[in-house]
N, C-alpha and C positions, 0 to 999 in steps of 0.2 A: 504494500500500500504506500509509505514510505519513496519509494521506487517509484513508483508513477507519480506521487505528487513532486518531485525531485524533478522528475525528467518532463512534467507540464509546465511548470516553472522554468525552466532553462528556453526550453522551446519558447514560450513567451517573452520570454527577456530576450532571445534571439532574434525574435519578428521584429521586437521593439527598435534592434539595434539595426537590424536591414531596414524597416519596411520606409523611411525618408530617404534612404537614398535609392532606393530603388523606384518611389514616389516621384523623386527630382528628376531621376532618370529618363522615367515612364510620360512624364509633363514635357518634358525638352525636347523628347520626337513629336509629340503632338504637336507642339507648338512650331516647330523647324517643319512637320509635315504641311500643317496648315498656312504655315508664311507662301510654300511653294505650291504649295496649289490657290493662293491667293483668297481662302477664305478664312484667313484668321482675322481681316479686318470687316469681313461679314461686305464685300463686293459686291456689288450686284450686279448680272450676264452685261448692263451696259457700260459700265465699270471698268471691268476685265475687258473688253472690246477695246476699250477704249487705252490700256495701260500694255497694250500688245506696240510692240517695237517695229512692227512691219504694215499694222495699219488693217490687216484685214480682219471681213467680218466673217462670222459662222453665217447669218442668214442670208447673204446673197445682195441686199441692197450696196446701191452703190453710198460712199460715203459722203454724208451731211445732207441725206433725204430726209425729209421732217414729215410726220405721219399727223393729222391733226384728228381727233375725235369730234365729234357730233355733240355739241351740250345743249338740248333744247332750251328756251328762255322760260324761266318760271313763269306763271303770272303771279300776278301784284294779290296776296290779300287782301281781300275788301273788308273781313270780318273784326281785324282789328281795331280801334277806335284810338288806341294812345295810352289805355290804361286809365286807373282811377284815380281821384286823389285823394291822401288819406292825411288826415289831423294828425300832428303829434307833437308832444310838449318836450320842451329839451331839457332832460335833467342834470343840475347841477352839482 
């Protein structure tokens, strides 16, 4: 019994003494992985398009075509009036 809490003990003071650096280790490829694939600054595809050294695009458009979307015009609310007025005394 002895024996086993001896050698549970050990092993956990062992984890303790690895598991930072192999923590620091395990974080350093991630982040060295993510630099090179360009999404550790969280890029977005027009981002990266644009941070390419040669200029070209994955979708085929030629360069500085501008896409414009459709926004229909609200209309104007009629039901609003300006709101109410309300009394109020200013305490001092």
């Amino acid at each position: 019994m002895i024996k086993y809490i001896l050698t549970t003990i050990l092993i956990i003071y062992l984890i303790r003494l690895v598991a930072p650096f192999l923590f620091r280790w395990l974080l350093a490829m991630f982040v060295k992985k993510s630099i090179r694939n360009g999404t550790f600054f969280n890029m977005n595809p027009n981002q990266q398009q644009q941070a390419r050294p040669n200029g070209s695009q994955q979708n085929g458009k030629p360069r500085g075509e501008v896409k414009i979307d459709y926004i229909p015009e609200q209309p104007e609310r009629k039901d609003f009036n300006g709101g109410e007025y309300v009394d109020y005394e200013e305490v001092k």
